[in-house]
N, C-alpha and C positions, 0 to 999 in steps of 0.2 A: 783628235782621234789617235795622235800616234801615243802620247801620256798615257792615254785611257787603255790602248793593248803594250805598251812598257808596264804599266801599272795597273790590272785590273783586278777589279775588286773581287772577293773571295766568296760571292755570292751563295755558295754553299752552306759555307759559315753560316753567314748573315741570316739564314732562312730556318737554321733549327733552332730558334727561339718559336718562328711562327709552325716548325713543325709538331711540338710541345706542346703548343697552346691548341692547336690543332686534334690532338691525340685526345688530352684532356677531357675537350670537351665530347668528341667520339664515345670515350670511356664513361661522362655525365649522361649522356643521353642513355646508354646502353646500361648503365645501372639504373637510371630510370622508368626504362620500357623493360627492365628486367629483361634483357634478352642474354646471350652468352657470344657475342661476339669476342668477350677477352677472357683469358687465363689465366690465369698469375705468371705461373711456371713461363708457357709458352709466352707469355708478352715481356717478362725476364729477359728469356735467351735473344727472343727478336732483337730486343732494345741492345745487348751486348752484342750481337754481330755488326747492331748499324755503329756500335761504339768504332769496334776494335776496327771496322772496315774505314772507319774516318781515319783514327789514326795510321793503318797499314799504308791507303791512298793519299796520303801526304807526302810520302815519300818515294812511293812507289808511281802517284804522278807525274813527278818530276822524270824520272826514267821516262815514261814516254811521250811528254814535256819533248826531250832532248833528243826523240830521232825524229818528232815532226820538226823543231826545229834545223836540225841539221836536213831533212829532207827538204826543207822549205828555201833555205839557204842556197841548197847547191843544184835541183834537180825542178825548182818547182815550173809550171809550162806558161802562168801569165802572172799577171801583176792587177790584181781586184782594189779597186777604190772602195776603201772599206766607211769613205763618208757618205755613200750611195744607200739610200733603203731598200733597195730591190737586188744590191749585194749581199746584203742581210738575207734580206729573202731568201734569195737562189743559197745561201751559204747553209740557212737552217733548212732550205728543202733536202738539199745534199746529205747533211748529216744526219734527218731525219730517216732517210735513205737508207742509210748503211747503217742504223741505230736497226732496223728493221733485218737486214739480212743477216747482222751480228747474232741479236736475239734470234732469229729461225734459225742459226746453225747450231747454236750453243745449245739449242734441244734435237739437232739430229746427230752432231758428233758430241762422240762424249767425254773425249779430252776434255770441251770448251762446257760440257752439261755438269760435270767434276764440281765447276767453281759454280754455276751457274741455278742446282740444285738446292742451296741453300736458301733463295730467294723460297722455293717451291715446299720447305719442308714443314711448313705450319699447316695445318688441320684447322686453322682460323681465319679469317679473313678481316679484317683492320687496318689501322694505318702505322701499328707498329708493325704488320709482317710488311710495307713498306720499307723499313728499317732495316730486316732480314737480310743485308749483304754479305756478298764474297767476300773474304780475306786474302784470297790466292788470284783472284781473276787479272788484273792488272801485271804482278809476276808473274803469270802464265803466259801471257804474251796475249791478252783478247786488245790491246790497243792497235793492235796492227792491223786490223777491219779498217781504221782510219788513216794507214798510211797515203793512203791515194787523195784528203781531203789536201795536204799541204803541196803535190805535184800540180794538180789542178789550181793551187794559191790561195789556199784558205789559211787565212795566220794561226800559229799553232794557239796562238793565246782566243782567238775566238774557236778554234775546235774547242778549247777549253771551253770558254763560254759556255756554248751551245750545249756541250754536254752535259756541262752543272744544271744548264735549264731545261734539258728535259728531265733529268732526275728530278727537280724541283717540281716538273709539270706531273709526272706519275706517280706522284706521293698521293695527293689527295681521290687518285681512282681509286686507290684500296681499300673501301668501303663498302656495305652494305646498307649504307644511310641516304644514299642518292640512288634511287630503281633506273629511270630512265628521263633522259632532259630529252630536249628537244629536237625534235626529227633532224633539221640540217646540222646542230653541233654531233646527233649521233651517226650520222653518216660521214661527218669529216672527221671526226677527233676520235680520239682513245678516249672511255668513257668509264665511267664504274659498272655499268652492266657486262659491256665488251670483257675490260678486264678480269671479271670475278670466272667467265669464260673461261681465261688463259688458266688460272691458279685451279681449274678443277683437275680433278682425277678421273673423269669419267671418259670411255673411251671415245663418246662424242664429239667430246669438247677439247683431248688432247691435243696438244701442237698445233693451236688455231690463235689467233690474233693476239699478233707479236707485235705489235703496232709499239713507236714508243710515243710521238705527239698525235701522227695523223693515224686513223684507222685504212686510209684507203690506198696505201698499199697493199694491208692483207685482202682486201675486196680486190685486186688488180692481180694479185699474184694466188689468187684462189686459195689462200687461210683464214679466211672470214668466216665467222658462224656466229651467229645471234643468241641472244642467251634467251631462252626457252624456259627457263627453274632453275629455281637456286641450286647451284651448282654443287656437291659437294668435294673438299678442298684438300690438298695435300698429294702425297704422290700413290703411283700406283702398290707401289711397298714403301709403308711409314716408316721413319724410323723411331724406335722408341726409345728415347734418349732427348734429354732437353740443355745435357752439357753443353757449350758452345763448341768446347774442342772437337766434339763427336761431328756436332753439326757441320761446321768446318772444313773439315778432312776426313769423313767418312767415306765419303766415293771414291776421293784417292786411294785410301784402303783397297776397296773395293775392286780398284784394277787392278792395283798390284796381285791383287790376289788373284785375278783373271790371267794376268798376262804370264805369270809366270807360275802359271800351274804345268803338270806336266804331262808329257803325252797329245802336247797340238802342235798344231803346222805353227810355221811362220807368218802365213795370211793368217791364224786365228788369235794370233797374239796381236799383229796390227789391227785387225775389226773390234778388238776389245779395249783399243785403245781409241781408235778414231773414226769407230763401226759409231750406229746409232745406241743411243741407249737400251739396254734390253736385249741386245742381240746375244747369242751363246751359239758356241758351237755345237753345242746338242740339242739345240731345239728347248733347254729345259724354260726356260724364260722368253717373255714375247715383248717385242717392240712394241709401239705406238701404233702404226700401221697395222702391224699382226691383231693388233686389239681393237682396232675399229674394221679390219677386214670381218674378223672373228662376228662382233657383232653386228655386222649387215649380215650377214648369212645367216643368223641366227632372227633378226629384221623377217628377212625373205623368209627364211621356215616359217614362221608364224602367220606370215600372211597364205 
């Protein structure tokens, strides 16, 4: 075991051969059944974010590689037998954990929603908008959600782990070609129904199941909601542009442009930095909240 976390395997790597093959066939079928799950354009840009984010995260890994290890080193609170299976366990329940409260925060502040809107910006739903990664998110500092994993004694090399395996695990949700599996996997796991959920725009379904392995922390912590119809996908303002550079660092734009406009307070340049997404000082733009408030009133009128 100790070889095996001195030297483990790059299992990321390893998996985008079967993530390819994967795609492909998605792509066969969907030309098949003639439907329009892909695009050109948009399935382009997807594939170039998941590029450029492999290379960015190679390096950018290692940075935070190097403060769980240095936190693991000098601060950490016990010492985990990592030849234990239910070390394992308890290690992927942990990270599964904080995979989940990363993800809910990174769509209510929107420092962390910046990097995190990129995943969001397809109007398609496929397993290349699985691809659809941040370039900024790991230099932004979103690794620090798992500072706390190496205090409590999780080696930083299996944080690593764990994390490449859920990324590995939420690839194959992004689809439209599995409806609904079976009752006990769709009550424990993140599913492609669940997910198609998360990736809508509608004000029902916004900010609802963040789940990354297991869904039943969104069920525990009230962000659950069932998919009902096919969702429709992308955000509440598209962007029309399939550059990647646009995709990228458009919302960074977007603050700057917030933050230092002129004529607001001090509190209104900090809420447009680390407020929810949506939020404006004049009311001209509405949050998530404001749009599902909006439509239960508009619910209740009707009734």
């Amino acid at each position: 075991m100790e070889q095996f976390l001195s030297k483990p395997p790059p299992i990321l790597i390893y998996a985008v051969p079967f993530f390819i093959v994967l795609l492909l066939l998605e792509l066969w079928i969907d030309l098949k059944q003639k439907a329009s799950s892909y695009e050109t354009k948009d399935t382009v840009s997807s594939l170039t974010m998941g590029i450029g984010n492999l290379f960015i995260n190679t390096f950018a890994k290692l940075l935070s590689l190097g403060v769980f290890w240095l936190i693991y080193d000098n601060w950490r609170l016990f010492d985990l037998n990592f030849n234990l299976w239910w070390v394992w366990l308890l290690a992927f329940t942990i990270e599964d954990f904080t995979y989940y409260w990363f993800h809910r925060l990174s769509h209510s502040i929107r420092y962390f929603w910046a990097s995190h809107v990129i995943h969001h910006s397809s109007q398609r739903y496929n397993l290349s908008t699985a691809l659809r990664q941040t370039w900024t998110g790991t230099i932004t500092g979103v690794f620090l959600f798992w500072c706390w994993l190496p205090i409590v004694g999780i080696h930083p090399i299996v944080i690593a782990i764990l994390q490449s395996a859920s990324l590995i695990y939420q690839f194959w949700i992004h689809t439209e070609k599995i409806k609904i599996l079976p009752a006990p996997i769709e009550f424990l796991f993140n599913t492609p129904s669940h997910h198609r959920v998360h990736h809508s725009s509608e004000p029902r379904y916004l900010d609802r199941n963040h789940a990354g392995v297991l869904i039943i922390w969104d069920r525990i912590f009230g962000t659950f909601v069932q998919e009902e119809a096919r969702p429709t996908y992308g955000l509440t303002s598209n962007l029309k542009s399939h550059n990647p550079l646009i995709i990228a660092f458009y919302e960074w734009g977007e603050i700057a442009k917030d933050v230092f406009q002129k004529n607001i307070t001090l509190k209104d340049r900090f809420l447009y930095l680390f407020g929810p997404p949506g939020w404006s000082h004049d009311g001209s733009r509405k949050t998530s909240r404001e749009l599902r408030a909006e439509l239960n009133r508009s619910s209740t009128a009707k009734k």
